[in-house]
C-alpha positions as CSV (number, residue, x, y, z in Angstrom):
1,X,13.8,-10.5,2.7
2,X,10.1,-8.6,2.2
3,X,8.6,-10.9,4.4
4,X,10.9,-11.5,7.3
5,X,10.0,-10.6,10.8
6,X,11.0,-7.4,11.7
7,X,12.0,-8.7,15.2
8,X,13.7,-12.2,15.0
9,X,13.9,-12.3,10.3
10,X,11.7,-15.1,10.1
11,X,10.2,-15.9,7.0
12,X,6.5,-15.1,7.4
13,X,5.6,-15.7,4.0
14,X,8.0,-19.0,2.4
15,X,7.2,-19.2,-0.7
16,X,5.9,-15.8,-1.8
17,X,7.8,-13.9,-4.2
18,X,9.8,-10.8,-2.7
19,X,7.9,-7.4,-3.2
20,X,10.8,-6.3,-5.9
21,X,9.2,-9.2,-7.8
22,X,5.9,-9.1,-7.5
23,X,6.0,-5.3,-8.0
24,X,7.7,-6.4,-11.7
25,X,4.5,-8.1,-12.9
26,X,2.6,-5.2,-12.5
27,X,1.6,-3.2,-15.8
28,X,-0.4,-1.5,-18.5
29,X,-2.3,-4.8,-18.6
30,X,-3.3,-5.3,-14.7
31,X,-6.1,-4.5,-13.4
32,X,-5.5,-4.5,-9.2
33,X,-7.1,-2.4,-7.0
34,X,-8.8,-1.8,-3.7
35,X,-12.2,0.4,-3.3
36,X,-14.3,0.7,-0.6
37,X,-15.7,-2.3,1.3
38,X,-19.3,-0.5,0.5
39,X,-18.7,-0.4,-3.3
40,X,-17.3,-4.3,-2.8
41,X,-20.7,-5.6,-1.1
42,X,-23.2,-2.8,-3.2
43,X,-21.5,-5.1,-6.3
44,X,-22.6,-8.6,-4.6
45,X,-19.2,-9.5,-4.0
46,X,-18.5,-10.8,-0.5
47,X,-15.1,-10.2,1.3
48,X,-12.3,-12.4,-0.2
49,X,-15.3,-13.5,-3.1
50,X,-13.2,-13.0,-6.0
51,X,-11.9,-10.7,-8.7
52,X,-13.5,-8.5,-11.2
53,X,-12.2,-6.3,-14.1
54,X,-12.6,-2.9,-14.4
55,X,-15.9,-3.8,-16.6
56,X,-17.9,-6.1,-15.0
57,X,-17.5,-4.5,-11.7
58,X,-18.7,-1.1,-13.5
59,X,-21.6,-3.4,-14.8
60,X,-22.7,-4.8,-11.2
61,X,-22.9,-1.5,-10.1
62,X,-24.5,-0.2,-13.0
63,X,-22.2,3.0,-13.2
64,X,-18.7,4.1,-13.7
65,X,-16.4,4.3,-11.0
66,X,-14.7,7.2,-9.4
67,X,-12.3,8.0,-7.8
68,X,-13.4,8.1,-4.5
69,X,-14.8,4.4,-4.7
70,X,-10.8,3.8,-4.1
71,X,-9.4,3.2,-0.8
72,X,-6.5,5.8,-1.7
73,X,-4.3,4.6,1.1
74,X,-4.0,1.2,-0.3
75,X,-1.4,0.3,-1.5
76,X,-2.6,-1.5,-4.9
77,X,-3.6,2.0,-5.8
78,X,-1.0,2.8,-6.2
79,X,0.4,0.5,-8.6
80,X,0.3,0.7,-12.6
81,X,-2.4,-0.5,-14.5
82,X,-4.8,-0.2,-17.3
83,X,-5.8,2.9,-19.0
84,X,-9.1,2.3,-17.6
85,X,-8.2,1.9,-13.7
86,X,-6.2,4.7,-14.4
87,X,-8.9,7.0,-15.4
88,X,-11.3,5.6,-12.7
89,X,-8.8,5.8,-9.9
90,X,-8.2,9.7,-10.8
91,X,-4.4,9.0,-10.9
């Protein structure tokens, strides 16, 4: 189990799906990621204030992202996606 303590194998997380499945939803269509704190709040997005697309963050910001704007360690970005995170993740 994904989400059982690794010291006594409780279930930390009943209910969530295992990271086998979770990891199966991701594709070509999804758009998750993980930039920079700084790129979050220079959008007008609070911590934990939502989602945006590719697009509309682009559009807040009023420029493209890069690669860089990516918290490379994270591991949403890492995952697949759209052509678009793709090409602005630099992966």
């Amino acid at each position: 189990m994904y989400w059982a303590c690794i010291d006594c194998g409780v279930n930390t997380f009943p209910g969530c799906p295992s990271k086998g499945e979770i990891e199966r939803h991701f594709n070509e269509h999804c758009e998750v990621y993980h930039i920079h704190p700084s790129v979050w709040w220079a959008a007008g997005m609070e911590p934990m204030g939502g989602c945006l697309c590719i697009g509309c963050l682009e559009k807040r910001l009023g420029r493209r992202l890069r690669p860089r704007d990516f918290e490379r360690r994270h591991p949403f970005n890492s995952l697949p996606g759209t052509e678009r995170l793709i090409d602005r993740r630099g992966s």
